[in-house]
N, C-alpha and C positions, 0 to 999 in steps of 0.2 A: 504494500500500500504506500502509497505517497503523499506525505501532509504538506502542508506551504502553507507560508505567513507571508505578506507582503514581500519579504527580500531575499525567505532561506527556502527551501525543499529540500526535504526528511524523506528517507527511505523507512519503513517498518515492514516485519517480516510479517505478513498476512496471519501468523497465530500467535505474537507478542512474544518471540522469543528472547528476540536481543533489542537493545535499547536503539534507540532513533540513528539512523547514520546520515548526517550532513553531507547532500547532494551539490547542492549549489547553494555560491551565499552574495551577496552583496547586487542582486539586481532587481529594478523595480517591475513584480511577478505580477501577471493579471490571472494567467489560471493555469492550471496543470493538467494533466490530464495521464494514464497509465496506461499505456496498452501491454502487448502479451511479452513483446518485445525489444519495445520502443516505447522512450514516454516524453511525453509532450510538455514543454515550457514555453507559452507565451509571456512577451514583456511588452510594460507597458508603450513600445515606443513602435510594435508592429512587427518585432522581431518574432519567428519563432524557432525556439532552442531544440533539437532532438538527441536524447540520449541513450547510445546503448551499447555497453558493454563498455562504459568506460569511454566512451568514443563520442565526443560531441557534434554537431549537425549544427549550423543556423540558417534557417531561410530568409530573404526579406523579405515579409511579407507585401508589402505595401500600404497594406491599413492603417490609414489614421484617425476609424474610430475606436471606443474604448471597446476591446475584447468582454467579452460576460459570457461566455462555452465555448465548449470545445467537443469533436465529436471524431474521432478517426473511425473511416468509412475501409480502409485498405491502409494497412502497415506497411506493406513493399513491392512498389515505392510507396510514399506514402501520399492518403487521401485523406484531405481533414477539410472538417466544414468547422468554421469559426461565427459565432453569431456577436452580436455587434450591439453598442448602442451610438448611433440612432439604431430603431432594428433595420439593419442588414446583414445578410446570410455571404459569405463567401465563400470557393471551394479553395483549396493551397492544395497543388502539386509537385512533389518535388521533381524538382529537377525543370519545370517548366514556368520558373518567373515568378511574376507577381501573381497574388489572388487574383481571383477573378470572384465577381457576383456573381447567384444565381439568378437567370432572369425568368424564372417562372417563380420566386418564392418574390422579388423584388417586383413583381406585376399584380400583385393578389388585389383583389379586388377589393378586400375585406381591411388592407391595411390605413382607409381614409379612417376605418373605425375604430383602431389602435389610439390608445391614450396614456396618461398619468394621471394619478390625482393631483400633485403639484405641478405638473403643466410642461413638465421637459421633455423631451424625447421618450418612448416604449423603449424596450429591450428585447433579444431574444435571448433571455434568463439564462434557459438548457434544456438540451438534447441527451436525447438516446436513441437505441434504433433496436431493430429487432434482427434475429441472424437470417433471417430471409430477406431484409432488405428494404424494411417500414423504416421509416425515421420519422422524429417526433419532435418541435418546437415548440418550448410556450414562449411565449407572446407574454410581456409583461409593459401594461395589461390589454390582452386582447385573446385569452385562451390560447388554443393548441394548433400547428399549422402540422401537417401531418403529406408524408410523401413514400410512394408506393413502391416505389424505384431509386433506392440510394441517395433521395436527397435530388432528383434530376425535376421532378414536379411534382407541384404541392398546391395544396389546398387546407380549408377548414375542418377539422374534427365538428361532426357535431354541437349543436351550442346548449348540450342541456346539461352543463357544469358552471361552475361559477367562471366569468372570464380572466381572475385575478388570479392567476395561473402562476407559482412563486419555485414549484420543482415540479419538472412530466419525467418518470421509469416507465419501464419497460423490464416485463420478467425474463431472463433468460433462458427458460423453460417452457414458457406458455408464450407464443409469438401474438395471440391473440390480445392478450392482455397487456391495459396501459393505467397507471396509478397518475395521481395527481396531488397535489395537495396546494390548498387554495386558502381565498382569504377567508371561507368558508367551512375550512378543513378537507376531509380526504374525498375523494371521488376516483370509484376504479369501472374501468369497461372491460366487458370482455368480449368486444367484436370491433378491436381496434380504434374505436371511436366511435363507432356509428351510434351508442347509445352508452349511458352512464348511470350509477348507483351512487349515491351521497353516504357514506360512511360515516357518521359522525357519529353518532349514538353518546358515548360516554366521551367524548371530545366536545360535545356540545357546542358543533358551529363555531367554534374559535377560531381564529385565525392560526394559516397553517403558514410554513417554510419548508424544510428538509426533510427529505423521506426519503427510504430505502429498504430495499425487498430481498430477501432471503434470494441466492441462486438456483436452490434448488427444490427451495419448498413455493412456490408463488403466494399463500396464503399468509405468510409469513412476514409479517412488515412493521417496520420502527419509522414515527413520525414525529415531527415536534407542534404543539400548539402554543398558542400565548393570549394575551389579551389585547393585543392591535402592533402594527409595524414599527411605534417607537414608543421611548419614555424612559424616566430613569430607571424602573424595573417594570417589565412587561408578563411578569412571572411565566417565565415558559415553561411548562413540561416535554415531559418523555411519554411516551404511549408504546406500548406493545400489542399485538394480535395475530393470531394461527389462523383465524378465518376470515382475511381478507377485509378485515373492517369492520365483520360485523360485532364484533363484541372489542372491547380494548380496554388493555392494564394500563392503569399509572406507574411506570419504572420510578421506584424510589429507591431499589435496594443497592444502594453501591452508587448513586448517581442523586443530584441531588432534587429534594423536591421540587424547586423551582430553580430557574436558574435568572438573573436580572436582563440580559438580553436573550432573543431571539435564538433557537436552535436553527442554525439558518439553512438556506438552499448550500449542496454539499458536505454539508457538516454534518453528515450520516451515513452509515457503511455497513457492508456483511463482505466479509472473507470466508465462505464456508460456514461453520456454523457458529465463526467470529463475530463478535459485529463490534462496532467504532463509532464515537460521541464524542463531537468536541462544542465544549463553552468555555469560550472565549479562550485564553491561551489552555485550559485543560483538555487534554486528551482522557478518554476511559474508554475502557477494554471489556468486553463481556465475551465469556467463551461457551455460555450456554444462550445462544440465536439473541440477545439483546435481552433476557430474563431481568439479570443479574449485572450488576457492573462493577467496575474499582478504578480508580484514577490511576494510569499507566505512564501519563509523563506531563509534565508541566514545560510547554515552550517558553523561549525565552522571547518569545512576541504572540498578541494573536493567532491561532490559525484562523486562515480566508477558505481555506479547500483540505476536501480527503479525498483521493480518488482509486479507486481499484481498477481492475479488467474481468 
């Protein structure tokens, strides 16, 4: 797994063997990203880093909007879709120059109705895809843009979830299935968008951030709620669930009841039947699916991102 704070990125061994090992340090990090073989450092200036096996990579990307995901579509060479605020989507191929925009994601009909509440440009949050070839956009805030074909055309997921779309997965098991979590809380489909379930139940409609789904149980998912997107304590919790939503634990055991900010988009993980929570510079560890937790390592900054493959 791979953590990053603003300037460093941390290797950790997907079952918390051995203590964090410093990747890179002193550059200004927008998001990371881990693939099987290769893992991805975008910086804030359009650059992006690839690393593997010791052996560094830099593209120039050409982007001078602010990076918010990352998605690698093909490891080698590599194909990576980078989403953007303002939201635009672009593809980066190596070896072939600057990104390029998608022009069927950058045509959508649907983006005059993209907004914020404070009035600035949308985002496109984050991505995932499925191993057949779905990929998945939220729109923040404008819901899920959704594409059939590796990201080549795209359109709107059905609009019967909340549009304040803050993290979209995708199970690695079930291709059918896509999770959400909203300014409403959780929402999962199981016909790739075309229709949705509102999960809330013992979440009670709070506002959601960061979620993430077991690999190989689909059912299985850790989210974080809270009381609104800012403030000096927002008291967020932890949530656990085996059946997809419909029933959900408050995680208190090893983690804490509340935490004063936001469990935010990427700050949630499963390695196996590991799984990973960071607030604010704390990392915690749970080795039974997100049960149970313990604090594993204290950064000496922040973490912004966790990401596996």
């Amino acid at each position: 797994m791979l953590v990053s704070t603003e300037t460093s990125v941390y290797a950790v061994p997907p079952d918390g063997s051995a203590h964090p090992e410093q990747l890179l340090t002193g550059l200004e990090i927008r998001r990371v990203l881990m693939g099987e073989k290769r893992n991805i450092v975008a910086l804030s200036d359009g650059a992006v880093n690839i690393k593997q096996e010791g052996v560094d990579k830099v593209i120039q990307s050409g982007i001078t909007d602010r990076i918010d995901s990352l998605l690698v579509l093909k490891e080698d060479p590599l194909a990576l879709l980078v989403g953007c605020t303002p939201p635009n989507l672009y593809k980066v191929l190596e070896g072939e120059g600057e990104a390029k925009p998608i022009p069927s994601f950058q045509s959508l009909e649907v983006r005059d109705e993209w907004f914020t509440p404070w009035g600035g440009p949308p985002a496109v949050r984050s991505m995932d895809k499925t191993g057949d070839g779905w990929v998945y956009a939220d729109i923040h805030v404008g819901s899920i843009m959704r594409s059939p074909d590796w990201g080549e055309t795209w359109e709107p997921v059905k609009p019967t979830l909340h549009r304040d779309v803050h993290e979209v997965i995708t199970s690695p098991c079930n291709p059918e299935r896509v999770y959400a979590n909203t300014y409403l809380s959780v929402y999962v489909s199981d016909d790739r968008g075309e229709t949705w379930s509102h999960r809330s139940g013992a979440l009670r409609e709070r506002y959601g951030r960061g979620i993430a789904v077991h690999p190989t149980k689909p059912d299985v998912l850790l989210c974080g709620v809270s009381d609104g997107p800012s403030g000096s304590n927002v008291h967020g919790q932890l949530y656990w669930t085996e059946d997809a939503g419909r029933n959900w634990v408050h995680v208190t055991d090893g983690f804490p009841e509340s935490t004063k900010k936001n469990i935010d988009t990427f700050h949630i993980q499963f390695t196996g039947d590991h799984a990973w929570v960071s607030d604010e510079n704390r990392l915690y560890h749970s080795k039974d699916r997100g049960v149970t937790l313990e604090l594993f390592w204290t950064a000496p900054e922040e973490i912004t991102v966790l990401s596996t493959h």
